[in-house]
C-alpha positions as CSV (number, residue, x, y, z in Angstrom):
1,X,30.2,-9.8,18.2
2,X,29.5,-9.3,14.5
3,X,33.5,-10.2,13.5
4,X,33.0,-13.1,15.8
5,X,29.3,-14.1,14.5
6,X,31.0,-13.8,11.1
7,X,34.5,-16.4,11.8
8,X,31.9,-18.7,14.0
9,X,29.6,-19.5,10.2
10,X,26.5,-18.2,13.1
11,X,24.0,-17.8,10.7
12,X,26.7,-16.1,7.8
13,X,24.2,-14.4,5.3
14,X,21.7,-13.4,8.0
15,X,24.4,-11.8,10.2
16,X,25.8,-9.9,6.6
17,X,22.9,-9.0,5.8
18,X,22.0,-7.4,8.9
19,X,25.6,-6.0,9.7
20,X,25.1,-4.6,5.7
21,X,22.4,-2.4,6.3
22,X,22.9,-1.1,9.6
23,X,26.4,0.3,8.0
24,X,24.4,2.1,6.0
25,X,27.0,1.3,2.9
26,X,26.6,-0.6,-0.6
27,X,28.1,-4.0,-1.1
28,X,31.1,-3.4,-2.2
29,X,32.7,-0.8,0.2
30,X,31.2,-2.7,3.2
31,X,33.2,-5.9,2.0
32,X,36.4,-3.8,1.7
33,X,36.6,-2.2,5.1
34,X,35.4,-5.8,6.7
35,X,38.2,-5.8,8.7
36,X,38.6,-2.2,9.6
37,X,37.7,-0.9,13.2
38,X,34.1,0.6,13.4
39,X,33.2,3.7,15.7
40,X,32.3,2.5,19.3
41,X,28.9,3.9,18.9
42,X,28.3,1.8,15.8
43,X,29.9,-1.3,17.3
44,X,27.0,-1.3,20.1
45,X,24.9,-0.8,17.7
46,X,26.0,-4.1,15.7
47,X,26.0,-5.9,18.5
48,X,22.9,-5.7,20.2
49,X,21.0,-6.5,16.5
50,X,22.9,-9.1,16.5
51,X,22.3,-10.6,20.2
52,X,18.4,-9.8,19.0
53,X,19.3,-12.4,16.4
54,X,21.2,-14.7,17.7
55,X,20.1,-15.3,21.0
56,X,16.7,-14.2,20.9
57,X,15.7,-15.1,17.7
58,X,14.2,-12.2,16.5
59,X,14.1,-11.6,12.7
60,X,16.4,-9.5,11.4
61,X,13.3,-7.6,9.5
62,X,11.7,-6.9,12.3
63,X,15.4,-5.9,13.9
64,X,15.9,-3.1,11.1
65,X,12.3,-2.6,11.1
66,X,11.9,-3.1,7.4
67,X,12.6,-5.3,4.7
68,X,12.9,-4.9,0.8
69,X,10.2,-6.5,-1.6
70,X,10.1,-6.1,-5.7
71,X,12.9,-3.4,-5.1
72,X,10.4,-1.1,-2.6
73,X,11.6,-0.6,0.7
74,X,8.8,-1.3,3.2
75,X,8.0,-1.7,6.8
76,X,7.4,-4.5,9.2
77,X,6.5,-5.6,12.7
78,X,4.9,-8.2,14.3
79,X,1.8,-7.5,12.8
80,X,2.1,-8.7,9.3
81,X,3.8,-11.4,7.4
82,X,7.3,-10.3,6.6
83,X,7.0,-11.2,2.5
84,X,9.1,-14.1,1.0
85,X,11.3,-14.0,-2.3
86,X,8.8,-16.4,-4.1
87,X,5.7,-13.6,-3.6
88,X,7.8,-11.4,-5.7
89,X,7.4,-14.5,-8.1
90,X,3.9,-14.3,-7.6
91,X,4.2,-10.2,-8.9
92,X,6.1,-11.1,-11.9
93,X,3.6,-13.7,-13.2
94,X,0.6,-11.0,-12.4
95,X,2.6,-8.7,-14.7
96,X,3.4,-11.2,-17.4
97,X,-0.3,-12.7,-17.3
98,X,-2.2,-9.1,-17.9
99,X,0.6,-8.5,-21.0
100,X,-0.7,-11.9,-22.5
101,X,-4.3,-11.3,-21.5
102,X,-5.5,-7.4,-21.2
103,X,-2.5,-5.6,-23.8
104,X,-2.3,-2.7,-21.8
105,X,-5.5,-2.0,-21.3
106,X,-6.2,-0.3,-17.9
107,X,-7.6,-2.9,-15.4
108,X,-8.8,-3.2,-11.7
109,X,-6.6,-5.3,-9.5
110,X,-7.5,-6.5,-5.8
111,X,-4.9,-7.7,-3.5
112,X,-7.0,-10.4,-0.4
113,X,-5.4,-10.4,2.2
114,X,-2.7,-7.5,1.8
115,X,-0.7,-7.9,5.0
116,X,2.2,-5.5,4.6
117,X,0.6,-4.1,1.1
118,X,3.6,-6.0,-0.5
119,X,2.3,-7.5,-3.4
120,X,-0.7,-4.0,-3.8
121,X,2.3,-1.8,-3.8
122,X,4.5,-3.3,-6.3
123,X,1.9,-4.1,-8.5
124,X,0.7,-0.4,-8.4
125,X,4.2,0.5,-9.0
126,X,5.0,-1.7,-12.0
127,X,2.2,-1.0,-14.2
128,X,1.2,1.9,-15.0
129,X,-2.7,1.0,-16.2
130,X,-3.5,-1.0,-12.6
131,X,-6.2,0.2,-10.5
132,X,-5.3,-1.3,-7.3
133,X,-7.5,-2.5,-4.3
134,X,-6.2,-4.2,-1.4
135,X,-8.3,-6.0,1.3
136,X,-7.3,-7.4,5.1
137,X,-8.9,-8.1,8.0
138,X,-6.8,-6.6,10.8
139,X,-6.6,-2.8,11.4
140,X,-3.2,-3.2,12.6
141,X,-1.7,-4.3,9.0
142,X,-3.5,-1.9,7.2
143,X,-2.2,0.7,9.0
144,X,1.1,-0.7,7.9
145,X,0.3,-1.0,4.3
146,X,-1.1,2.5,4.3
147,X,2.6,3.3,5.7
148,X,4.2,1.5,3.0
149,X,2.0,2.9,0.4
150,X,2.8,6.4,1.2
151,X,6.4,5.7,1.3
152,X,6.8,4.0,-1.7
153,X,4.3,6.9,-3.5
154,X,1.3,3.7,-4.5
155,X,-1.7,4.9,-5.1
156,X,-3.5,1.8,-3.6
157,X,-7.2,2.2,-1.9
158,X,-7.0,0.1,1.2
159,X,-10.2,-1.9,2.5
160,X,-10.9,-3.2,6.1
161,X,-12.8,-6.9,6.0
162,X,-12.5,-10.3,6.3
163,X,-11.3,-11.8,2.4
164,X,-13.9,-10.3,-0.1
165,X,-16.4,-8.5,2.1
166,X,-15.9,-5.7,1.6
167,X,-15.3,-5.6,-1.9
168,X,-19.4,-7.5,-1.8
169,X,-20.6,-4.6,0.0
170,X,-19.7,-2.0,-1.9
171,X,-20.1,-4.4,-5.0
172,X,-17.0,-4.1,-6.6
173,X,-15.5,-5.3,-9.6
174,X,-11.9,-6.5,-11.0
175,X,-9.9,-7.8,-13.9
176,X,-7.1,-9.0,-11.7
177,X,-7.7,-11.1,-8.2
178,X,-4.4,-12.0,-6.7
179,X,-3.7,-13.0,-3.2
180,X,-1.3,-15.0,-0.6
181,X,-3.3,-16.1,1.9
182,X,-2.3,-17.8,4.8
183,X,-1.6,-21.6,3.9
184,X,-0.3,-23.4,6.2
185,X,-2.0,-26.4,8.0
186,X,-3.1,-25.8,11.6
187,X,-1.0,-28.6,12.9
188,X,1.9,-28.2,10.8
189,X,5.7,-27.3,12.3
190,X,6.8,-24.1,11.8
191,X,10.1,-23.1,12.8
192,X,10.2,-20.7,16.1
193,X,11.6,-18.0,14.6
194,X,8.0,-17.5,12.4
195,X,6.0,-19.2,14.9
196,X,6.8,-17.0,17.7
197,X,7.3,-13.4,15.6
198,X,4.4,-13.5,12.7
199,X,0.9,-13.3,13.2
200,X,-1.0,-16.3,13.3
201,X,-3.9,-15.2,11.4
202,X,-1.3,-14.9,8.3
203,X,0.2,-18.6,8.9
204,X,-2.6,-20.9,9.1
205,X,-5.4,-21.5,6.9
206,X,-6.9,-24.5,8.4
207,X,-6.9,-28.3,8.8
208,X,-5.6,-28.6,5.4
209,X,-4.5,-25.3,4.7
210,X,-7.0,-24.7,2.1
211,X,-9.7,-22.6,4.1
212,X,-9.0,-19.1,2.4
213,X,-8.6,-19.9,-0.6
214,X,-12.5,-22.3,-1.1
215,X,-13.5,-19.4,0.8
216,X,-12.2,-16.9,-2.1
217,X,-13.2,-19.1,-4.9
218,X,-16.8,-19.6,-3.6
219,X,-17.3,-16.2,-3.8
220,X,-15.4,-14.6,-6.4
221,X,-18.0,-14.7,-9.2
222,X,-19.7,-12.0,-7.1
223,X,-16.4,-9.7,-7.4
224,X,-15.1,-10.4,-10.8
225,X,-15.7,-9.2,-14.6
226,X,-17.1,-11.7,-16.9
227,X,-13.4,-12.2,-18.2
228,X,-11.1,-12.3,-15.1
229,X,-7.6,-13.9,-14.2
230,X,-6.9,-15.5,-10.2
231,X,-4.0,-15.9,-9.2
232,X,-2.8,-17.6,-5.9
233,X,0.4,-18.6,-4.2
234,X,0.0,-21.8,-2.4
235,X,1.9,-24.4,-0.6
236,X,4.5,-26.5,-2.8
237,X,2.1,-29.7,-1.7
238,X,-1.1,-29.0,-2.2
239,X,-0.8,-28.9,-6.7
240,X,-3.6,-31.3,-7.4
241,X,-6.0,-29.8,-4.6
242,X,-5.9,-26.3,-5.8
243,X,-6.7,-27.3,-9.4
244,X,-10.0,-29.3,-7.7
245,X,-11.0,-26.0,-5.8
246,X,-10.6,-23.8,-9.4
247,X,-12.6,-27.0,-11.0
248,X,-15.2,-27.1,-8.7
249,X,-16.3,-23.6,-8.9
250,X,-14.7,-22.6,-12.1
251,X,-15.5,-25.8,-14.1
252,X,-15.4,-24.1,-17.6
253,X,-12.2,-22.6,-17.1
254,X,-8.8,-23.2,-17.7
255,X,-6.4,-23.4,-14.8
256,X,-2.8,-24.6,-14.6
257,X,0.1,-24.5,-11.5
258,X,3.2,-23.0,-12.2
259,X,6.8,-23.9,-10.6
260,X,9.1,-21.2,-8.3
261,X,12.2,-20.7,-9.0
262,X,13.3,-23.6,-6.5
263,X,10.8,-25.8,-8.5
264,X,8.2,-26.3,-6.3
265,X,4.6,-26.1,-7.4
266,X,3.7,-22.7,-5.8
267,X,1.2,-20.7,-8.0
268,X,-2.1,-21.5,-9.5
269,X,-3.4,-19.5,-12.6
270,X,-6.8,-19.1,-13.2
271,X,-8.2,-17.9,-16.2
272,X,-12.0,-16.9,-15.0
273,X,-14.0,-17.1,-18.0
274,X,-18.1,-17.1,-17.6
């Protein structure tokens, strides 16, 4: 099925990219034994990931189980948003804004809304002088995270509560918010494949899509430092509404919406001055 999945165009660099890792070799000796026989056992093997694929349009992550983000390998399931290339955007810019803005001070960073612990992990990785915090409401991807942390060797403190809650109890205080919330509009199409697969509660954010992040915003005073940066990824439509929530209750402070790579309007920057 996979040769045949392969000369059929079914879904090309989903099925190689699949058929890649379950070979367990690199790139290039993959590519040069494409058309050599493979081991019966590893022929069912290839087959029934890709039937999972193909026909019941399961994603390939959650097929091998885990997925690769910033370089870390790290698991996923059903119960957390498998991450997207332009959240590893969202990294880089965390990275690049603390050089401009801290010079390598040390600084506390909180992930809302971790999810898999994606963007908590490779944060903790990367730099050295991060302190990192990460927040979400469901036990279920915590546990994950936690996983992935101890995998990947983070050192990461994980919280259980809904957006900053917890982080108000136990009055906490960062440098660094960053977060991906769920952003999609409630009524908005979303292809099967996610709709079907990810958890709900890491899709939608309301009529608008804007729910999580007014509800961050509106609150974030209580959990920063008096000189702070925010820093959101957000939906590719929604530029000029996310700089009216940072004006509204950050209306001395500079913001500004930064392209992906695709150029789409995807991250707002928010330097939290009070």
């Amino acid at each position: 099925m996979a040769q045949k999945a392969l000369e059929q165009n079914l879904e090309p660099e989903a099925i190689k990219i699949l058929v890649l890792e379950l070979s367990q070799m690199d790139g290039a000796t993959f590519f040069a034994n494409l058309n050599q026989e493979v081991p019966a056992s590893q022929k069912i093997l290839f087959d029934k990931a890709i039937n999972l694929y193909l026909e019941s349009h399961i994603p390939i992550q959650h097929i091998l189980g885990y997925t690769y983000f910033y370089g870390y390998k790290l698991k996923v399931s059903d119960k957390v948003l498998i991450p997207r290339p332009e959240t590893e955007e969202l990294v880089s810019y965390v990275l690049q804004k603390y050089d401009e803005v801290f010079n390598n001070q040390v600084v506390d960073v909180v992930d809302v809304g971790t999810g898999s612990g994606a963007i908590a992990i490779a944060l903790a990785k990367e730099e050295k002088n991060f302190r990192v915090v990460a927040t979400d409401i469901s036990k279920e991807a915590l546990t994950i995270a936690k996983e992935n942390a101890l995998i990947n060797e983070a050192q990461v403190t994980f919280l259980e509560g809904d957006m900053l809650m917890p982080l108000i109890e136990q009055t906490k205080k960062f440098d660094i918010l960053v977060s991906n919330p769920p952003y999609i509009p409630d009524d908005e199409y979303v292809e099967d494949i996610v709709k079907n697969n990810e958890p709900h509660i890491a899709l939608f954010g309301g009529k608008d899509g804007l729910d999580f992040y007014d509800i961050i915003l509106k609150n974030a005073k209580l959990i920063l430092k008096d000189k702070a940066l925010i820093l959101f990824e957000h939906s590719y439509s929604k530029k000029q509404e996310m700089l009216a929530l940072a004006k509204k209750y950050f209306p001395a402070s500079k913001a500004e919406v930064i392209k992906d790579l695709n150029g789409k309007d995807r991250f707002l920057i928010l330097y939290a001055n009070r």
